[in-house]
C-alpha positions in Angstrom: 91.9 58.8 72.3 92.6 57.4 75.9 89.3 57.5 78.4 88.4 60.5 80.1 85.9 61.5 83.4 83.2 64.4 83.2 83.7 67.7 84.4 82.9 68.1 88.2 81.6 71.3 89.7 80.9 71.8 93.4 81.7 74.2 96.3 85.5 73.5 96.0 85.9 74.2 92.6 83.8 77.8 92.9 86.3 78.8 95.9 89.3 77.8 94.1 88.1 79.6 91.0 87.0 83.2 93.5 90.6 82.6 95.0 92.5 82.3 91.4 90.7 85.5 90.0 91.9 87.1 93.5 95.1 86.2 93.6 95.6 88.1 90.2 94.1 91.0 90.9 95.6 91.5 94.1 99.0 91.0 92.3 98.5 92.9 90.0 97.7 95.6 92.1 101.0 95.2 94.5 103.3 94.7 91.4 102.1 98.2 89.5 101.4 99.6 93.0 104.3 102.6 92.7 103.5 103.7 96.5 105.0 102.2 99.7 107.5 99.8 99.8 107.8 98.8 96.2 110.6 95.8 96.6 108.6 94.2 99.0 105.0 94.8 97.2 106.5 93.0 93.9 107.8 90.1 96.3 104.3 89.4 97.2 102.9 90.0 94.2 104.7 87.4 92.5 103.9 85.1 95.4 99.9 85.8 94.8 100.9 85.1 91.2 102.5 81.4 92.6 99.4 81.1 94.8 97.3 81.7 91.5 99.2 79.2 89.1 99.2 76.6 91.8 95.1 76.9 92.7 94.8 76.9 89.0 96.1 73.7 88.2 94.7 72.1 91.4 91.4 73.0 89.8 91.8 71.8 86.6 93.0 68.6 88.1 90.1 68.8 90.9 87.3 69.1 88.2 88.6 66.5 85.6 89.2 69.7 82.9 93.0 68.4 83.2 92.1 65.6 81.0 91.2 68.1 77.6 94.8 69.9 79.0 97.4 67.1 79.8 100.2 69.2 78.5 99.5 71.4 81.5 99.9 68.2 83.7 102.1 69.7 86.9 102.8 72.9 85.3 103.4 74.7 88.6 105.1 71.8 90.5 108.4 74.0 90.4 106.4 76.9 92.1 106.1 74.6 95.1 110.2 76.0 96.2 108.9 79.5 95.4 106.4 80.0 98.2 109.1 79.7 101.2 112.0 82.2 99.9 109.3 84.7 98.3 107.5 85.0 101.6 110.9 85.2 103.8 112.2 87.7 101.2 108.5 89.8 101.5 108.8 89.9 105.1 112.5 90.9 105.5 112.1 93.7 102.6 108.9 94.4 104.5 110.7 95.5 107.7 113.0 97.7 105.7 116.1 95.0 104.8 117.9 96.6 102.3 118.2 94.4 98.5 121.2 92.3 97.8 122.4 89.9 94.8 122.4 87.3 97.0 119.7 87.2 97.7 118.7 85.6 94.9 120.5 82.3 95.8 117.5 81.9 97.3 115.6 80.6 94.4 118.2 78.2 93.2 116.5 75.2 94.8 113.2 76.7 92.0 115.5 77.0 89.4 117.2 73.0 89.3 114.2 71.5 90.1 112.3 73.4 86.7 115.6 72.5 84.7 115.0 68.4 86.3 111.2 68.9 85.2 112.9 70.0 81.8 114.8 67.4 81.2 112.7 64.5 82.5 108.7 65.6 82.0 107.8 68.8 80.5 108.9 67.7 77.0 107.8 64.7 77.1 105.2 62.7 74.7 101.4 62.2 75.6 101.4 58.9 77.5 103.9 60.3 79.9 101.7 63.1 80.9 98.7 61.2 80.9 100.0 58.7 83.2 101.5 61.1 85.8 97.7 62.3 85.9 96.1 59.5 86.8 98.8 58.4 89.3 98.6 61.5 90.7 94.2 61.7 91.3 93.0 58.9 89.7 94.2 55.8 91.9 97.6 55.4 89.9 95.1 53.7 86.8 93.0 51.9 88.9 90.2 53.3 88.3 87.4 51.4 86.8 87.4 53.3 83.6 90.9 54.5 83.4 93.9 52.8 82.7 97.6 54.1 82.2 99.0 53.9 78.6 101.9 52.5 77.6 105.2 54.8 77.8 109.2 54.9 77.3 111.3 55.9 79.7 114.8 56.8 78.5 116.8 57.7 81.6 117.3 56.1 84.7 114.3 54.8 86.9 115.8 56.5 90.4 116.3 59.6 88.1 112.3 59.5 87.7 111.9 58.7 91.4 113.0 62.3 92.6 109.9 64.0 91.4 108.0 60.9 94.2 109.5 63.3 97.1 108.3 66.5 95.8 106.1 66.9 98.5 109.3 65.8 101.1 111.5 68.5 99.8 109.5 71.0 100.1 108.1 70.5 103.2 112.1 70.6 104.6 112.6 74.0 102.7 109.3 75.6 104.5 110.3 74.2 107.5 113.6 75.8 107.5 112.9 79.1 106.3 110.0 79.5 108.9 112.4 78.4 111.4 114.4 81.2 110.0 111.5 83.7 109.7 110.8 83.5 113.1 114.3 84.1 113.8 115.0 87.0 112.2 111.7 88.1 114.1 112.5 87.4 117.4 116.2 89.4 116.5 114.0 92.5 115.2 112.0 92.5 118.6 114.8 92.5 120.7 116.4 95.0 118.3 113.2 97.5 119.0 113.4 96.3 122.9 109.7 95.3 122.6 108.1 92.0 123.4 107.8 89.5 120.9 103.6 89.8 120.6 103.6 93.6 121.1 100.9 95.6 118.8 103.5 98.7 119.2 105.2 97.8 115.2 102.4 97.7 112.7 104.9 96.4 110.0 106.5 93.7 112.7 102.8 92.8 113.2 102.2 92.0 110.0 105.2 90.1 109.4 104.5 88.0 112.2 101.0 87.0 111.3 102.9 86.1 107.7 104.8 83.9 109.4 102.4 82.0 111.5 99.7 81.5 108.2 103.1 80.1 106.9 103.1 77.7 110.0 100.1 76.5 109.6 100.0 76.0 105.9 102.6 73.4 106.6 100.7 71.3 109.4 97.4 71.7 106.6 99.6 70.5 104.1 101.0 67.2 106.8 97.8 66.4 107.9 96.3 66.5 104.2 98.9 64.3 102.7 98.8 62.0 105.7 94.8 61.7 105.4 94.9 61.7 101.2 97.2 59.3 99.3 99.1 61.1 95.9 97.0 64.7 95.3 93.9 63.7 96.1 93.2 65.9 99.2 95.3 69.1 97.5 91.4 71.0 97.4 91.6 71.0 101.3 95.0 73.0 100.5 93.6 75.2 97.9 90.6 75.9 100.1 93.3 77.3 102.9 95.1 79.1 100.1 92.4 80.9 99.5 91.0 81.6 102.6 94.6 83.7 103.2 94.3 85.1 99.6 90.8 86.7 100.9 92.2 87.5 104.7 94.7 89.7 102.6 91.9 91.3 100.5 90.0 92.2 103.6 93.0 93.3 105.2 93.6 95.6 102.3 90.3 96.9 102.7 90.2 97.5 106.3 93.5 99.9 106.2 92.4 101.4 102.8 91.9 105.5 103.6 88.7 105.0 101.4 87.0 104.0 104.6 88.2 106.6 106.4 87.9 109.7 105.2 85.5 110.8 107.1 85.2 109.1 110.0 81.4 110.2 110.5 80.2 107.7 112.9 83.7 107.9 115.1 83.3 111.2 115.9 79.7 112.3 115.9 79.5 112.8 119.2 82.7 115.0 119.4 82.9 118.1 120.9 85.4 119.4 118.7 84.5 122.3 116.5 85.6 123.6 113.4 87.6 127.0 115.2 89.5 124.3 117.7 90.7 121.9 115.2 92.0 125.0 112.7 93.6 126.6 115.7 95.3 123.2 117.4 96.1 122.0 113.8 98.5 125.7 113.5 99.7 125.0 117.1 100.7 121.6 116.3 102.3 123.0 112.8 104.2 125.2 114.4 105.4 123.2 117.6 106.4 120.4 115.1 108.5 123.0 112.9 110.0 124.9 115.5 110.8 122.6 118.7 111.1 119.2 117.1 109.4 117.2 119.7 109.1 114.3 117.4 113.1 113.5 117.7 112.8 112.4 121.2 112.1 108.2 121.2 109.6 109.1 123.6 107.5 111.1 121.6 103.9 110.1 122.4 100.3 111.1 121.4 99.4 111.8 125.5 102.6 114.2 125.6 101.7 115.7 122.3 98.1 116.7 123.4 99.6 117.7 127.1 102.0 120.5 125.3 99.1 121.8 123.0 96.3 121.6 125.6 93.9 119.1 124.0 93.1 115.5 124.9 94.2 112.9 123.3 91.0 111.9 121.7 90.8 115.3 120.2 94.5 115.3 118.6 93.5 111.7 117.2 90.7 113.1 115.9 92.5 116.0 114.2 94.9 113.8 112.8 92.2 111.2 110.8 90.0 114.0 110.0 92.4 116.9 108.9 95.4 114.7 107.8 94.0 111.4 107.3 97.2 110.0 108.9 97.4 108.1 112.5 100.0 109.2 115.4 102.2 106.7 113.9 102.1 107.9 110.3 102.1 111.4 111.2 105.4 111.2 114.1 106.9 109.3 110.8 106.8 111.5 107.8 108.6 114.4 110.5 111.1 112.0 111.7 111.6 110.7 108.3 111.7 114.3 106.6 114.9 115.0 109.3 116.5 112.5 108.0 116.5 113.1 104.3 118.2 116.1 105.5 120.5 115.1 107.9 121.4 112.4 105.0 121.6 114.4 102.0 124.1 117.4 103.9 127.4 117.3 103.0 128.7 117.5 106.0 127.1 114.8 107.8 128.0 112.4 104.9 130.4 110.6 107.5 127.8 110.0 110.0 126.3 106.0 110.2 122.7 105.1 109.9 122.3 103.9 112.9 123.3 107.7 114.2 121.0 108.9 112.1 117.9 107.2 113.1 118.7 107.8 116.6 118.8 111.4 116.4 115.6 111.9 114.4 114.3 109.4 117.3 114.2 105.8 116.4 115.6 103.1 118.6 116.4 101.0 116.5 117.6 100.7 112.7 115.4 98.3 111.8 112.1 100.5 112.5 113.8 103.4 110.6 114.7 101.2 107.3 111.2 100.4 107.9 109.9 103.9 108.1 112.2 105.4 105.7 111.3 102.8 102.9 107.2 102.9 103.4 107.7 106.8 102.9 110.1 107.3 100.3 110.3 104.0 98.1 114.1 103.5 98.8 116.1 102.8 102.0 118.2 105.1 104.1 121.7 104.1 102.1 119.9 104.4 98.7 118.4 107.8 99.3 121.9 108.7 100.4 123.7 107.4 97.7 121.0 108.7 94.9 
């Protein structure tokens, strides 16, 4: 039995460990989550579950628990050309991108670089796996009690060399596809004819705060493996792994309806009784049902208060506390309700998307797909085509 180190626990290990038991539950809960946009939700549940298998074997390297587990030894290395395709895919499913096959080109770089670890690691005897520990956090061997055991190695030595820029490859792929991502985002802004950091596209928001974690994931990751030689800084990149893992989680919480279903301490002070809200909710009903303001693209909560007679503060307050919807959801589940008609009538069969968000009163296609998908599970073609 080759030497081995003691277990190490300290503050690392317990936020890696709070961040791996996370980043399961969270994906867990987008994966089997059957409301909103379901295509995207499983994309980024599979990422959490990447996130999850990656932290995991960082900490079993970080505390030394590798060592009773060497068959484990870079188990999710392959994950490493996961995280930029599945968070580019997230975001453009996100913003309502409809699914193709080829999409899945996307993960080809994943898929030969697990067949290379097949072929040249995974199966491989004891010593092999030992050694690639201990090169990897233990000072190549050097280590005063450690030393490297002595292995075969059947195939060519440049062959073995590839897995040395792991760490290179990667790097070029997430620089690409965030050079990419930020593309596509500055395309949709232009497409909605709104500034690039405008707060007026919750969905585009989002997206774009994906995008710059991304972005600064990658400088963590340079200025980690520029301060560390081998893995022996990769806690510092668990540690921001995390941190995102739980800025989701509170996310999550902060736009759950759980916290808002009563809005108590909002409105205390309101001046809105029970007789006003009952009789502006009917006029609201009815003016939505019978004059369609919401297909106008400049539909807007002041307009909407001006026609019924009540300020805006009161309408928002109707909305939360009767509907438990905002503007935005609300104007939404009308515009998006028109268009399940216009798309399902035979006679307007011939008529383009595009059309069809305009005249429910989007200005663009992209916030529509967007829309349509959060609301209905499937995008404007599908639900046409169903």
């Amino acid at each position: 039995m080759p030497p081995i180190l003691s277990p190490k626990i300290d503050i690392y290990a317990l936020w890696m460990f709070l961040g791996i038991i996370q980043a399961f539950f969270l994906a867990y809960f987008f994966i089997f989550n059957k409301r909103g946009n379901t295509l995207a939700n499983c994309y980024l549940g599979i990422l959490l579950i990447v996130f999850g298998l990656c932290l995991t074997e960082i900490l079993l390297c970080y505390t030394n628990y590798m060592f009773s587990v060497i068959h484990l030894i870079d188990f999710s290395e392959a994950g490493n050309f996961l995280f930029a395709p599945l968070i580019y895919l997230y975001h453009r499913y996100y913003l309502g991108r409809s699914f193709s096959p080829k999409d899945f080109w996307h993960f080809a770089p994943f898929v030969i670089y697990l067949i290379y670890l097949f072929a040249t690691f995974y199966l491989r005897e004891f010593p092999v796996k030992y050694n690639a520990y201990l090169n990897a956090y233990h000072n190549g061997g050097n280590h005063p009690e450690l030393k490297l055991l002595s292995a075969e190695y059947n195939l060519p030595a440049y062959i073995y060399r590839i897995r040395g820029f792991v760490n290179e490859m990667m790097l070029v792929q997430m620089f690409i596809y965030i050079v990419v991502g930020f593309a596509a985002l500055v395309t949709e802004a232009k497409a909605e004819k709104m500034p690039f950091w405008s707060d007026q596209n919750p969905a585009f928001v989002w997206c774009r705060r994906g995008q710059i974690y991304s972005l600064v994931a990658v400088v963590v990751f340079i200025l980690v493996k520029l301060l560390h030689h081998n893995d022996l800084g990769d806690h510092f990149i668990a540690a921001y792994l995390t941190l995102i893992i739980y800025a989701l989680s509170f996310t999550l919480m902060k736009q759950s309806a759980f916290f808002y279903q009563k809005n108590v301490k909002k409105y205390e002070k309101s001046s809105l009784t029970n007789e006003i809200q009952e009789n502006t909710l009917a006029k609201l009903r009815n003016l939505m049902d019978t004059e369609k303001p919401f297909l106008n693209p400049n539909f807007s909560l002041p307009n909407l208060s001006k026609r019924l007679s009540v300020s805006p503060h009161h309408l928002s307050q109707i909305l939360n506390e009767s509907l438990e919807q905002s503007f935005f959801d609300f104007t939404a589940q009308y515009r998006i309700g028109e268009a399940k008609q216009i798309l399902k009538n035979p006679e307007t069969q011939s008529i383009k998307i595009e059309e069809v968000a305009e005249m429910v009163g989007y200005n663009s296609k992209s916030a529509f797909n967007t829309a349509f998908k959060k609301l209905t599970g499937k995008t404007p073609s599908e639900f046409r085509n169903a």
